[in-house]
PDB file of N, CA, C and O in Angstrom:
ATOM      1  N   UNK A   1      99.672 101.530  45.953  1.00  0.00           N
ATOM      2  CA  UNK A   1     100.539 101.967  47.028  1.00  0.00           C
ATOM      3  C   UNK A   1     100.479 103.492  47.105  1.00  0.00           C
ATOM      4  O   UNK A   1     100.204 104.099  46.070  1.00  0.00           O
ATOM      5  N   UNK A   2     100.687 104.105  48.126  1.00  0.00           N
ATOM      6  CA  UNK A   2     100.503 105.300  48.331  1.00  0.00           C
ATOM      7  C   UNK A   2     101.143 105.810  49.380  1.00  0.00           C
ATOM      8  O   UNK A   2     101.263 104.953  50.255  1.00  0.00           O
ATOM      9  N   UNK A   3     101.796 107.258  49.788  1.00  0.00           N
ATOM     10  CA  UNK A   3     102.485 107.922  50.536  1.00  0.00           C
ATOM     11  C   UNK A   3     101.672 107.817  51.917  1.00  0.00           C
ATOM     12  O   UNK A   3     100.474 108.085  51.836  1.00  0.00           O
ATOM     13  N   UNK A   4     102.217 107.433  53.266  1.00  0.00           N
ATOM     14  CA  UNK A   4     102.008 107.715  54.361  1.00  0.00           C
ATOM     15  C   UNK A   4     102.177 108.710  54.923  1.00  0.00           C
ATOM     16  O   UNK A   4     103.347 109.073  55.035  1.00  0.00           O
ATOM     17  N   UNK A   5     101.424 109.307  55.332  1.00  0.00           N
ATOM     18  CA  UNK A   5     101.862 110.694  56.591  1.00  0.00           C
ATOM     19  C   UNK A   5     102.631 110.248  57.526  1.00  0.00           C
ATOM     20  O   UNK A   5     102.378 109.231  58.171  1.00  0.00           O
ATOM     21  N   UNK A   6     104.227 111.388  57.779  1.00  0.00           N
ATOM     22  CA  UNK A   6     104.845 110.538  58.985  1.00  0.00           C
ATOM     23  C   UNK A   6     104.149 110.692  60.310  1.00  0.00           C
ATOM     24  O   UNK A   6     103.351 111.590  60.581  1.00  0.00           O
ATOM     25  N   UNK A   7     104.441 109.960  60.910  1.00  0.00           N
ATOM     26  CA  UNK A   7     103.811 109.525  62.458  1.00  0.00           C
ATOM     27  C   UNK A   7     104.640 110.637  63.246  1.00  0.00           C
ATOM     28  O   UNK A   7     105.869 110.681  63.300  1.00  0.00           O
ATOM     29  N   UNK A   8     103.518 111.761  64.006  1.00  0.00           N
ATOM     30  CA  UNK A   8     104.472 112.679  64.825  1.00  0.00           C
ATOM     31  C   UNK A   8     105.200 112.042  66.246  1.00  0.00           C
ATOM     32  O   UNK A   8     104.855 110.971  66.746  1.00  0.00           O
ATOM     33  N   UNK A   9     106.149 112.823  66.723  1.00  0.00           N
ATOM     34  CA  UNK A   9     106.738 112.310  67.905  1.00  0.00           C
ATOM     35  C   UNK A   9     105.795 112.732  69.257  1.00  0.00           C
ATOM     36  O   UNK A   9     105.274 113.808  69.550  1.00  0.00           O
ATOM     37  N   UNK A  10     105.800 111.746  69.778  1.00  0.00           N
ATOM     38  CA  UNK A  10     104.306 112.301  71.128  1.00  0.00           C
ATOM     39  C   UNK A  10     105.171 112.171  72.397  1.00  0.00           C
ATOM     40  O   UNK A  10     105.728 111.147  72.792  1.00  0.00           O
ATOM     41  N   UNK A  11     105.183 113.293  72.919  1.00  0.00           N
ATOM     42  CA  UNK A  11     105.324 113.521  74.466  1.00  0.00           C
ATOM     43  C   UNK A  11     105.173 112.267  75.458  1.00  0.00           C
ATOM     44  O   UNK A  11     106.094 111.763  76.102  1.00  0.00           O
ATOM     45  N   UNK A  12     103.846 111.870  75.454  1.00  0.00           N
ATOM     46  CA  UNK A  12     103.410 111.457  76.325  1.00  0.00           C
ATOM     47  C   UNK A  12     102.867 109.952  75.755  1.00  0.00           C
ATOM     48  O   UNK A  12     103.204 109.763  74.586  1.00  0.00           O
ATOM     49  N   UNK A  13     102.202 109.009  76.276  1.00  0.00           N
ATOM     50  CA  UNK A  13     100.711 107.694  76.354  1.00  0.00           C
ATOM     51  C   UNK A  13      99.780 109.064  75.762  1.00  0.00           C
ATOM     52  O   UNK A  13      99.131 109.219  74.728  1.00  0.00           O
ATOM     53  N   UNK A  14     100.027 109.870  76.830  1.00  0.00           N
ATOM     54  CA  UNK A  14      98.172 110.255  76.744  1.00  0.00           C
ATOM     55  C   UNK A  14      98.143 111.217  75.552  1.00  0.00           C
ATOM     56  O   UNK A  14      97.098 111.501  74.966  1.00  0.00           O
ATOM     57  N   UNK A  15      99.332 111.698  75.228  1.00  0.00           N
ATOM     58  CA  UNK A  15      98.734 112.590  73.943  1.00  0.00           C
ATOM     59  C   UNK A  15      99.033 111.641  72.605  1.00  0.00           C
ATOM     60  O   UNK A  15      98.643 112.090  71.528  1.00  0.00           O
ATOM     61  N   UNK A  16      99.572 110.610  72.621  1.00  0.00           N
ATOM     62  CA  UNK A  16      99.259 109.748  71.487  1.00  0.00           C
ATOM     63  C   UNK A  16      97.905 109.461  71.668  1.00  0.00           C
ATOM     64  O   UNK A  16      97.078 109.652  70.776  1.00  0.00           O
ATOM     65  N   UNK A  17      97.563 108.907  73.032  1.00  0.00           N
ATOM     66  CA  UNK A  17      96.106 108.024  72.990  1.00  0.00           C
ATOM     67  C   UNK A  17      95.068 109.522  72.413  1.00  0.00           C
ATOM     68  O   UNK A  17      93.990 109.345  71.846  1.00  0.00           O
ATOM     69  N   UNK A  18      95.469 110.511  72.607  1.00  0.00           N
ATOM     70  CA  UNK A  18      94.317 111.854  72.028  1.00  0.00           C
ATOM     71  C   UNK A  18      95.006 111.803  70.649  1.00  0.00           C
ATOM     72  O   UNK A  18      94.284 112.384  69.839  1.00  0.00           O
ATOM     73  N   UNK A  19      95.839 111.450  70.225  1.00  0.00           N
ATOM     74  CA  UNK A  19      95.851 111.992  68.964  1.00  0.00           C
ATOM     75  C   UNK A  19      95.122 110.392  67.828  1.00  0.00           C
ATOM     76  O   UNK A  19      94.582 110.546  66.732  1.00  0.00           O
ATOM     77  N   UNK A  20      95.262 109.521  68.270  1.00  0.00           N
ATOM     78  CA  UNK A  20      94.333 108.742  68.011  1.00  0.00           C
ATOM     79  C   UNK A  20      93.505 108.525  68.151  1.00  0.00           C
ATOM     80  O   UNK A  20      93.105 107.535  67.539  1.00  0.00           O
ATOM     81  N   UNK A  21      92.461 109.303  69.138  1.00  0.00           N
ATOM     82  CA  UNK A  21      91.353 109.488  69.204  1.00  0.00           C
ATOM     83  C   UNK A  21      90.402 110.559  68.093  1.00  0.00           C
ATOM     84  O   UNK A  21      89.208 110.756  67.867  1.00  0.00           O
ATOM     85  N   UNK A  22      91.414 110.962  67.705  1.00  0.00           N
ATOM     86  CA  UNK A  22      90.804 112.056  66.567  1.00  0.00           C
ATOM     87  C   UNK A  22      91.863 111.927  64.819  1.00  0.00           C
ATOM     88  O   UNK A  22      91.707 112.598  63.799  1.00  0.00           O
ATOM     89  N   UNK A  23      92.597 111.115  65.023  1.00  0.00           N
ATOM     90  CA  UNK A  23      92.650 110.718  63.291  1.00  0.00           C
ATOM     91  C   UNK A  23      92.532 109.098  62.982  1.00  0.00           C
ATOM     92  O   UNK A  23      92.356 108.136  63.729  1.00  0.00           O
ATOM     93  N   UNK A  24      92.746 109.247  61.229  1.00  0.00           N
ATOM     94  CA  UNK A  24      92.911 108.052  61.267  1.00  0.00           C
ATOM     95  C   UNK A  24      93.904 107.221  60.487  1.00  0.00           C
ATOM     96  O   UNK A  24      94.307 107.274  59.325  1.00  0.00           O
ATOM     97  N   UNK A  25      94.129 106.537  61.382  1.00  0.00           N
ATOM     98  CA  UNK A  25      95.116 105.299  61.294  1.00  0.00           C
ATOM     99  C   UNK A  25      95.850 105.176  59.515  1.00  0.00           C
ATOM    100  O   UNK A  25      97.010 105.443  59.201  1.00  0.00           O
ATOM    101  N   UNK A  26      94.787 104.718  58.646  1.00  0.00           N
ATOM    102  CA  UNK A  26      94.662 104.557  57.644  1.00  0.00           C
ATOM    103  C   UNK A  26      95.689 105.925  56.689  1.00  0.00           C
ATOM    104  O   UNK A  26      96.167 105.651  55.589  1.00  0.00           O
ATOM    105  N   UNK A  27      95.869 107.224  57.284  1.00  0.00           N
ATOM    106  CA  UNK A  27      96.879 108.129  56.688  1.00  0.00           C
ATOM    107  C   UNK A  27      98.064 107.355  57.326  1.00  0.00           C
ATOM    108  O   UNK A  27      98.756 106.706  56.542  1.00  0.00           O
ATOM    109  N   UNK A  28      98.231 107.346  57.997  1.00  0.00           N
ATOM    110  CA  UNK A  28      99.708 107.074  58.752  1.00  0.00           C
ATOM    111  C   UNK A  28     100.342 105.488  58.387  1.00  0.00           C
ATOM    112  O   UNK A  28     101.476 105.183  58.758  1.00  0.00           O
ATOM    113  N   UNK A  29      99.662 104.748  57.792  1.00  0.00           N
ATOM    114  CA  UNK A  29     100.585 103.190  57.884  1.00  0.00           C
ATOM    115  C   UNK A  29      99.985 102.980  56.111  1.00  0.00           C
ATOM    116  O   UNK A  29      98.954 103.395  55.582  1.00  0.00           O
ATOM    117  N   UNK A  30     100.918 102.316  55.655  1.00  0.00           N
ATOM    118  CA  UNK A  30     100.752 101.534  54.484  1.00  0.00           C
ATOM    119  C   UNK A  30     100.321 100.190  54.082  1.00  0.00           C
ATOM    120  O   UNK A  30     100.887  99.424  53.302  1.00  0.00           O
ATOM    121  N   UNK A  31      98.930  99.976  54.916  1.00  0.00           N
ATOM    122  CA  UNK A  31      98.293  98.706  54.885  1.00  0.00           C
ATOM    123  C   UNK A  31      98.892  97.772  53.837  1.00  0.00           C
ATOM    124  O   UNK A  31      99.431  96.677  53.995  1.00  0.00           O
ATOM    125  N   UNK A  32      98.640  98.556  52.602  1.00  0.00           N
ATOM    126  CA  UNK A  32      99.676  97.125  51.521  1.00  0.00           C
ATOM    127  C   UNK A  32     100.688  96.499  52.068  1.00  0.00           C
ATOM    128  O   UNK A  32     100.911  95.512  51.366  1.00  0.00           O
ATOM    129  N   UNK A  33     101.496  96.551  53.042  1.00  0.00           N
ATOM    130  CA  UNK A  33     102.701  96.028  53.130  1.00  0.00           C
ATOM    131  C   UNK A  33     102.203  95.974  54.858  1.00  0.00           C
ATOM    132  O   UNK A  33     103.130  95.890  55.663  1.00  0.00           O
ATOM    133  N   UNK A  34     101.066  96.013  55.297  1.00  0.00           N
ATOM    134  CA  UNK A  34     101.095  94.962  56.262  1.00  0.00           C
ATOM    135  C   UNK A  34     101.287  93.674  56.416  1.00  0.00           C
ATOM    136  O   UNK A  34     101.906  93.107  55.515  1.00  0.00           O
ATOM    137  N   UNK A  35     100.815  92.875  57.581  1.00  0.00           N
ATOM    138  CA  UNK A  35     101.234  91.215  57.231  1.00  0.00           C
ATOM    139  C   UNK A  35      99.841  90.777  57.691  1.00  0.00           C
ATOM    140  O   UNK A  35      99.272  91.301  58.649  1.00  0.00           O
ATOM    141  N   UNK A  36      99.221  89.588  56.805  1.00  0.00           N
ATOM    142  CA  UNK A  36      98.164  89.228  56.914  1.00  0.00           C
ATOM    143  C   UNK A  36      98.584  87.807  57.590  1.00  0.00           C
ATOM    144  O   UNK A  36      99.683  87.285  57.410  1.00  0.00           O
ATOM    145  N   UNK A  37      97.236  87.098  58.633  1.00  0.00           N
ATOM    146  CA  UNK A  37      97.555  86.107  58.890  1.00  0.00           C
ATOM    147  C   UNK A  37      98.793  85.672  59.917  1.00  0.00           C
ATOM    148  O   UNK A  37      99.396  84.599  59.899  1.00  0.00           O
ATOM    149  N   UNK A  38      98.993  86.722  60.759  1.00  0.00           N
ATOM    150  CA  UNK A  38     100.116  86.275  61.042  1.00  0.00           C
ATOM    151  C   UNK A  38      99.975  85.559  62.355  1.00  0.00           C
ATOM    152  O   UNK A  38      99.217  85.959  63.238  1.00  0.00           O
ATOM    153  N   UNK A  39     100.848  84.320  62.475  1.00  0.00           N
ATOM    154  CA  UNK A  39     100.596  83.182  63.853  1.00  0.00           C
ATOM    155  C   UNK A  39     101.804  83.259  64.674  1.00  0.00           C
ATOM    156  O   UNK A  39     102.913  83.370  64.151  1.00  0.00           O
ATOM    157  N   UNK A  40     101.588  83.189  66.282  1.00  0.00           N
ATOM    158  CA  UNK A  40     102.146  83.253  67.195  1.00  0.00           C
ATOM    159  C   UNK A  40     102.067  82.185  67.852  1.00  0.00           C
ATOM    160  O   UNK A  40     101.348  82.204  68.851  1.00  0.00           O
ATOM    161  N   UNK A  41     102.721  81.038  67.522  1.00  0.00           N
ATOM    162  CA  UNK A  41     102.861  79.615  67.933  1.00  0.00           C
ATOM    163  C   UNK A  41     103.123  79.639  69.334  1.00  0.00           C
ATOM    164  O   UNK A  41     102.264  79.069  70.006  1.00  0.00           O
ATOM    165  N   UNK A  42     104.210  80.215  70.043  1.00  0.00           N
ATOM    166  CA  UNK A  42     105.062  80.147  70.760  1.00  0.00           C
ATOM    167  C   UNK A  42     104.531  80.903  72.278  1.00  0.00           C
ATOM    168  O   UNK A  42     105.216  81.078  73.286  1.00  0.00           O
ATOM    169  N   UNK A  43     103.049  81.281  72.047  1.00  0.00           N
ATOM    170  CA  UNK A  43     102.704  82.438  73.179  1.00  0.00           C
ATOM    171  C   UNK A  43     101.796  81.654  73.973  1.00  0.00           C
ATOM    172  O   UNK A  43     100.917  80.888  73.579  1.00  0.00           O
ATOM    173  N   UNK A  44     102.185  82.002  75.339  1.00  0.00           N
ATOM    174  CA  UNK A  44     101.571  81.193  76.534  1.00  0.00           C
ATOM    175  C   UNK A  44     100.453  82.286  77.206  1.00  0.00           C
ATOM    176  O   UNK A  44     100.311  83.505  77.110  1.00  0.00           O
ATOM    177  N   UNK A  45      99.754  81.234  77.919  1.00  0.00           N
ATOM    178  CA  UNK A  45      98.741  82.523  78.815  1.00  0.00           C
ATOM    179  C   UNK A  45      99.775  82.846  80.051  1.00  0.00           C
ATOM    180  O   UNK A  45     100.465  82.008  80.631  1.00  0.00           O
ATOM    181  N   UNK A  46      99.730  84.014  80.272  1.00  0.00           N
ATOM    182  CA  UNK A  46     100.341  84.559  81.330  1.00  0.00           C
ATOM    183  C   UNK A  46     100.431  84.687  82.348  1.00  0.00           C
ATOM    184  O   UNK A  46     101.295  85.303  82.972  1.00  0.00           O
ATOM    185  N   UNK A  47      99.048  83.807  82.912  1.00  0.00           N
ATOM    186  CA  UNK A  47      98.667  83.644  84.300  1.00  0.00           C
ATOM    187  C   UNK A  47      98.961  81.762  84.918  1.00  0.00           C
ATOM    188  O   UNK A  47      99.024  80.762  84.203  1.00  0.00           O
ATOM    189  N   UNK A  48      99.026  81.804  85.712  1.00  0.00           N
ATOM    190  CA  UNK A  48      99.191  80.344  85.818  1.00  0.00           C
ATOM    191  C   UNK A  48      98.267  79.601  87.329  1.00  0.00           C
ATOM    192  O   UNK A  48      98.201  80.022  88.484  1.00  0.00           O
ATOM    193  N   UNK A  49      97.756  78.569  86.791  1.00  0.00           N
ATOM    194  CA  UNK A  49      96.916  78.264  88.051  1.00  0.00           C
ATOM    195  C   UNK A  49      97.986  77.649  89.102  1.00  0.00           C
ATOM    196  O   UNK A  49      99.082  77.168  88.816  1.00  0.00           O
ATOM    197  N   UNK A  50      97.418  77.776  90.358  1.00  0.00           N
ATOM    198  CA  UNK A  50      97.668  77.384  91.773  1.00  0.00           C
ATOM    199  C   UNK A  50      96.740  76.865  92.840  1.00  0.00           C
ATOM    200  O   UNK A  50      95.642  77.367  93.076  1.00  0.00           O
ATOM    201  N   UNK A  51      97.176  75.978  93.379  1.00  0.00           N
ATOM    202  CA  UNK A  51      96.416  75.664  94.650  1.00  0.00           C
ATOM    203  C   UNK A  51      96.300  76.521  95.470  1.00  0.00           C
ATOM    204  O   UNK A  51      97.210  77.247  95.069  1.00  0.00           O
ATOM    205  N   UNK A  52      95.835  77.115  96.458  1.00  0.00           N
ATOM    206  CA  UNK A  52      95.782  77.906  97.898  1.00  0.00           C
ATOM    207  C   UNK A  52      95.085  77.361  98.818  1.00  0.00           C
ATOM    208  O   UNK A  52      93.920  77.081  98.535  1.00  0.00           O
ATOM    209  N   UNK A  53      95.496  77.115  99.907  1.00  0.00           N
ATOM    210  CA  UNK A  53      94.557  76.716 101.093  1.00  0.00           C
ATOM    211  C   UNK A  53      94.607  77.617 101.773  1.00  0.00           C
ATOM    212  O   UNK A  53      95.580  78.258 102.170  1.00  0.00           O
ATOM    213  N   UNK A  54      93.193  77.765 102.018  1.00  0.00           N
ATOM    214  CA  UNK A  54      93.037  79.442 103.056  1.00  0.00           C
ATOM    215  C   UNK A  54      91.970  78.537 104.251  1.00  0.00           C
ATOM    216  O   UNK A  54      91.584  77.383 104.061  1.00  0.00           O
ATOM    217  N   UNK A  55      91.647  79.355 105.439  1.00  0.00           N
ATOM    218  CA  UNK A  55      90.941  78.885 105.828  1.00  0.00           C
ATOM    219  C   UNK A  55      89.581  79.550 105.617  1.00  0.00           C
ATOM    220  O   UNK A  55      89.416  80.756 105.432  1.00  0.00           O
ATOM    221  N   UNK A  56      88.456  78.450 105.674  1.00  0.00           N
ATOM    222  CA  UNK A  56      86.874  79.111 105.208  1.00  0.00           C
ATOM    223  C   UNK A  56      86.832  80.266 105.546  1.00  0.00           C
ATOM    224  O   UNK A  56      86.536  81.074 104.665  1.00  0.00           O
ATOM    225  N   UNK A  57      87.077  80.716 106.772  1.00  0.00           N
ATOM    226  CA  UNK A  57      86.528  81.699 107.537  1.00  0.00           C
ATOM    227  C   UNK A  57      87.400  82.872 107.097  1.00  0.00           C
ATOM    228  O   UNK A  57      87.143  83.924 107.681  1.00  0.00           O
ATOM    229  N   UNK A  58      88.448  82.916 106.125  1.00  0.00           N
ATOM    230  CA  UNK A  58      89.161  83.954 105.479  1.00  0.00           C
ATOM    231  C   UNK A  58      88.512  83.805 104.080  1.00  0.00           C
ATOM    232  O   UNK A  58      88.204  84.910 103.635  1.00  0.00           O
ATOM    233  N   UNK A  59      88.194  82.723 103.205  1.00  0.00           N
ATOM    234  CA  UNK A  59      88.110  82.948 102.370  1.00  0.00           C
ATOM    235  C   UNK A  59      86.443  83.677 101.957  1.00  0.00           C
ATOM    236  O   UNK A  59      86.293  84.396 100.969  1.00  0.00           O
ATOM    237  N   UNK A  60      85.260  83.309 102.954  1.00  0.00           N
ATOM    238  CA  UNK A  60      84.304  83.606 103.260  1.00  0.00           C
ATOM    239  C   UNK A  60      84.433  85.632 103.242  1.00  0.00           C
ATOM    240  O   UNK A  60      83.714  86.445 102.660  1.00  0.00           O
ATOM    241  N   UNK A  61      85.644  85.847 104.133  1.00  0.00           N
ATOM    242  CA  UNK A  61      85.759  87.353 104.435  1.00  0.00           C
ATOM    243  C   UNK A  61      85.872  88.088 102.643  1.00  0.00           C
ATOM    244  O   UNK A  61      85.074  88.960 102.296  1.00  0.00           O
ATOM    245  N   UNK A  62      87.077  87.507 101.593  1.00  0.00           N
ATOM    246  CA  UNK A  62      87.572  88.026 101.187  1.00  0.00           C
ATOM    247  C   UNK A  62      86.279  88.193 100.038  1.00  0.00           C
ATOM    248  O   UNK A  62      86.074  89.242  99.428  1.00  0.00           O
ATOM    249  N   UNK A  63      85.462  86.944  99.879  1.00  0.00           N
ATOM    250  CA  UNK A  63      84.178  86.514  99.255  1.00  0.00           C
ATOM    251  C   UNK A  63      83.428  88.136  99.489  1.00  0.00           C
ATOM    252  O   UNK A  63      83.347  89.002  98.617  1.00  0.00           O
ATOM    253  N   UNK A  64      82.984  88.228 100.761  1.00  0.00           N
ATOM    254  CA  UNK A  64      82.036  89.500 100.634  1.00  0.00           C
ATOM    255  C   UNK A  64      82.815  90.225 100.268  1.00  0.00           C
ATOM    256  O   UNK A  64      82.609  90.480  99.081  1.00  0.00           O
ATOM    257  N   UNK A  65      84.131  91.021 100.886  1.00  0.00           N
ATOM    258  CA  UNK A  65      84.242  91.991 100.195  1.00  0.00           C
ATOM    259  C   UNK A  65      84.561  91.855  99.137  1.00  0.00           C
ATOM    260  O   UNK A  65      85.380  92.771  99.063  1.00  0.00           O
ATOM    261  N   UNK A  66      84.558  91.448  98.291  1.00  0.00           N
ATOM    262  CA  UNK A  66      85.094  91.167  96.570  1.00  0.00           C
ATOM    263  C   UNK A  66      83.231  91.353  96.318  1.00  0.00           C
ATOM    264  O   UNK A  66      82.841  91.731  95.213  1.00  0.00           O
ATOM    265  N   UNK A  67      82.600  91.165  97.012  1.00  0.00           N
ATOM    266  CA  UNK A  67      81.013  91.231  96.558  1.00  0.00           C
ATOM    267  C   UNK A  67      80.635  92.282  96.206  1.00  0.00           C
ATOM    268  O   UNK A  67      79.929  92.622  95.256  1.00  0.00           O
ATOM    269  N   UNK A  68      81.588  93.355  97.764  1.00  0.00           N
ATOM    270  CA  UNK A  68      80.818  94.745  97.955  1.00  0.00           C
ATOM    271  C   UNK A  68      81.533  95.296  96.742  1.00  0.00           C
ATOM    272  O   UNK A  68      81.038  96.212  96.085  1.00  0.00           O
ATOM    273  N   UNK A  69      82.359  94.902  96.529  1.00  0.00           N
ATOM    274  CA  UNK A  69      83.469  95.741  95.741  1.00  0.00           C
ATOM    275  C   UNK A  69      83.116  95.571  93.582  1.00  0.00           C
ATOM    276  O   UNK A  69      83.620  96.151  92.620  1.00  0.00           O
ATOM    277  N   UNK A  70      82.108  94.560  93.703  1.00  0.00           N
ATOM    278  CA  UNK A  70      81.483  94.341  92.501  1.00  0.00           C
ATOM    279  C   UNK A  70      82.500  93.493  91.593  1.00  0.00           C
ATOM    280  O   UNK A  70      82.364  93.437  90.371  1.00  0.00           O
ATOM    281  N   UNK A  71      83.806  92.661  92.472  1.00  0.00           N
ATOM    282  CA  UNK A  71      84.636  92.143  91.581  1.00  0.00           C
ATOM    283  C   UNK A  71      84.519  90.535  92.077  1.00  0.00           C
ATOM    284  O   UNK A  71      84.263  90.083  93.193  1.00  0.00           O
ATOM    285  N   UNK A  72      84.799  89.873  90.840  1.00  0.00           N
ATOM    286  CA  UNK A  72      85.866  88.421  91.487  1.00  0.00           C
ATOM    287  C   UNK A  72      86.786  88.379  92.169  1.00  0.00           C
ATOM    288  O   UNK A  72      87.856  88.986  92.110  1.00  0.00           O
ATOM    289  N   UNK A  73      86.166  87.178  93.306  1.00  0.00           N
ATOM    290  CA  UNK A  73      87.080  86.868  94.480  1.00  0.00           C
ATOM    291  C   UNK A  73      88.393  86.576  94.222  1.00  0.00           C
ATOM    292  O   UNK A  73      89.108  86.732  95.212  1.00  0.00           O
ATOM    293  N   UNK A  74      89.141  86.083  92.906  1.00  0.00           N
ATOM    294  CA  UNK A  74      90.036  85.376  92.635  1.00  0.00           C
ATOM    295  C   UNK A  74      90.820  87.033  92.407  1.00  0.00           C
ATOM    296  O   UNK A  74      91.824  87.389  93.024  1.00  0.00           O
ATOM    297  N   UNK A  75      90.009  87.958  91.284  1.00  0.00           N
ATOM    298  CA  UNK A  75      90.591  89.139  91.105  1.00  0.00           C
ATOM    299  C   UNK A  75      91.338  90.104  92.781  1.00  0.00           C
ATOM    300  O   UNK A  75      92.464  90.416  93.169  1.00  0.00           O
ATOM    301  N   UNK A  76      90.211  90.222  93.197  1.00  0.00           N
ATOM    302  CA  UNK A  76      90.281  90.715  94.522  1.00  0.00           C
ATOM    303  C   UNK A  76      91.404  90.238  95.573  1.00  0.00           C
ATOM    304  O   UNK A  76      91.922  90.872  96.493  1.00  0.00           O
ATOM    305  N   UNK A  77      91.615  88.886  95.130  1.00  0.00           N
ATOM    306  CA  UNK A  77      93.161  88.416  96.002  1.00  0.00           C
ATOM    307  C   UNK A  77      94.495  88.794  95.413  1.00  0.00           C
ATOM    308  O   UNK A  77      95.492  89.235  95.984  1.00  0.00           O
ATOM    309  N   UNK A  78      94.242  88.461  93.849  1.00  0.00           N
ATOM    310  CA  UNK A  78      95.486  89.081  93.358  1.00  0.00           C
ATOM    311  C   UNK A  78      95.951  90.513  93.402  1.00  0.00           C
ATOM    312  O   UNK A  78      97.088  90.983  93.373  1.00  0.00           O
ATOM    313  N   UNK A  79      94.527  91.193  93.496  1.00  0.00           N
ATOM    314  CA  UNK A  79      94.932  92.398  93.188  1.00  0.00           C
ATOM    315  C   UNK A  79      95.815  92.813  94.707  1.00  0.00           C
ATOM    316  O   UNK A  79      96.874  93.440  94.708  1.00  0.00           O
ATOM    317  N   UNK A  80      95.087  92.294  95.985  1.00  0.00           N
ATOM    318  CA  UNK A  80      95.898  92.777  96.953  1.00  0.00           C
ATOM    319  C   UNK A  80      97.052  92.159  97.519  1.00  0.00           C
ATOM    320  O   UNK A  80      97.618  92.574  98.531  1.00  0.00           O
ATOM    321  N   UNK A  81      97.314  91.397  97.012  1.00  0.00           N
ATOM    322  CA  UNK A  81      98.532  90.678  97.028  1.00  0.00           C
ATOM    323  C   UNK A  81     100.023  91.569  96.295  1.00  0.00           C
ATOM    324  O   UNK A  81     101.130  91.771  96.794  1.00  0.00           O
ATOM    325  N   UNK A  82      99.446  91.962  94.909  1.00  0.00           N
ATOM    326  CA  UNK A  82     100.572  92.832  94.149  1.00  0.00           C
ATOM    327  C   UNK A  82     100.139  94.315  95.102  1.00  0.00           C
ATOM    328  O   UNK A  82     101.100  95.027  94.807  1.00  0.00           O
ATOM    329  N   UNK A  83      99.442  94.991  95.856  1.00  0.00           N
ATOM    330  CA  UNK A  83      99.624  95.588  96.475  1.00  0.00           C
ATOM    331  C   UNK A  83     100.688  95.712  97.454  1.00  0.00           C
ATOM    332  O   UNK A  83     101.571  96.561  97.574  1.00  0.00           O
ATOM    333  N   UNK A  84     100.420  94.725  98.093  1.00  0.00           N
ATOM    334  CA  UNK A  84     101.311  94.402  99.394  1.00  0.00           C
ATOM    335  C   UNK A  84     102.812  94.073  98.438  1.00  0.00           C
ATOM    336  O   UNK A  84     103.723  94.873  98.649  1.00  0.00           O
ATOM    337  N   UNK A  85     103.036  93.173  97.622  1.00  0.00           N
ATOM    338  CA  UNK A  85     104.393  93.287  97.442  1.00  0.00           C
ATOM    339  C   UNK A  85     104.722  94.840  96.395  1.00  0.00           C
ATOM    340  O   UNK A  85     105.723  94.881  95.680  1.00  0.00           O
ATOM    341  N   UNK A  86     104.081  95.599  96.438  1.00  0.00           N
ATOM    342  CA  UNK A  86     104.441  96.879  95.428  1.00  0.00           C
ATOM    343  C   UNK A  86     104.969  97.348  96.927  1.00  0.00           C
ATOM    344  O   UNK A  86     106.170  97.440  97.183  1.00  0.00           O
ATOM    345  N   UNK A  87     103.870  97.648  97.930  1.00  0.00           N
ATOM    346  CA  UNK A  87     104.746  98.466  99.405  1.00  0.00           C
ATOM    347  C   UNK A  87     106.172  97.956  99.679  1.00  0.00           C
ATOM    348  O   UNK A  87     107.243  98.564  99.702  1.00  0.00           O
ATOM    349  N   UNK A  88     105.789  96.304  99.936  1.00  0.00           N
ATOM    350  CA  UNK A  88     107.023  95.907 100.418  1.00  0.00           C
ATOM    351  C   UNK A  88     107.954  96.610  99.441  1.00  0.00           C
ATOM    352  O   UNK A  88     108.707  97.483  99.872  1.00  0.00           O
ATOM    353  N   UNK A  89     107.952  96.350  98.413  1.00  0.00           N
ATOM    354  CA  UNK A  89     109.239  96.533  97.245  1.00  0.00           C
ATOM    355  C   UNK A  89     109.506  98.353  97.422  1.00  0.00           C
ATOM    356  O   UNK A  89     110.531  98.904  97.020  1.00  0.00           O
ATOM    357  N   UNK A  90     108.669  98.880  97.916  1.00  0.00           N
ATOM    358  CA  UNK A  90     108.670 100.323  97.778  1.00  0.00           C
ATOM    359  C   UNK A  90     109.359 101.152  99.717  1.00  0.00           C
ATOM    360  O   UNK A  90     109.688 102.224 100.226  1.00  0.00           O
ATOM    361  N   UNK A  91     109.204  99.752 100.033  1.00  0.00           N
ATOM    362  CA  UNK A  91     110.001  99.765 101.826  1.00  0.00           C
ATOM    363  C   UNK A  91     110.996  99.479 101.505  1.00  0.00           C
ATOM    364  O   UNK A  91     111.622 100.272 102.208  1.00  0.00           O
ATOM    365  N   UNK A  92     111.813  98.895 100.917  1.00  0.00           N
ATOM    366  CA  UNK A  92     113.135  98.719 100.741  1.00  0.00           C
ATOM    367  C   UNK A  92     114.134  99.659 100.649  1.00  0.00           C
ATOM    368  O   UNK A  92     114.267 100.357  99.644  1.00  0.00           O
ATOM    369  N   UNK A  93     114.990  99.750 101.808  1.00  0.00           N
ATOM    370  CA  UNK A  93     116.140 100.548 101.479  1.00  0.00           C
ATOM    371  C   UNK A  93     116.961 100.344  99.899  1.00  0.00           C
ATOM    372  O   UNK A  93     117.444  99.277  99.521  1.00  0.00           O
ATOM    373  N   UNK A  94     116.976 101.869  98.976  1.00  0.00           N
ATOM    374  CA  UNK A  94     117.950 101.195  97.563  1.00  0.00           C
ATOM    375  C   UNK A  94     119.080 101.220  97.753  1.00  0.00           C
ATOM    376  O   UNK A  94     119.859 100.802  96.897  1.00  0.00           O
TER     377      UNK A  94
END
């Protein structure tokens, strides 16, 4: 067993994510008294399937551009979908 360096307080995401980009881990935590093995019975996938009926001639549209765009069609719907409800939610009188 051995002394850990304390973990500094970070401003920011991004200056933790830089300050872990340049040390290591291994000063700062006391692996001995990590937990090995550990199981998460209880955790679901987070996405959930659905039916959609679109018509060809939309789903054909959304097909290319998800082509041009170098992504999956399935990605490409969700993604503009949480678009549109981020505006809506962001049109709302608070």
């Amino acid at each position: 067993m051995r002394n850990a360096k304390p973990l500094p307080q970070f401003k920011s995401e991004d200056d933790e994510r830089d300050f872990w980009a340049t040390h290591d881990s291994s000063e700062y935590f006391d692996w001995d008294k990590a937990l090995h093995n550990s199981v998460f019975p209880s955790l679901k996938p987070s996405n959930r399937t659905i039916n959609l009926r679109l018509p060809e001639y939309l789903l054909e549209l959304i097909k290319q551009e998800a082509n041009k765009r170098d992504v999956p069609y399935q990605s490409l719907i969700k993604t503009k979908l949480y678009e549109v409800f981020q505006a809506a939610q962001a049109a709302k009188p608070a």
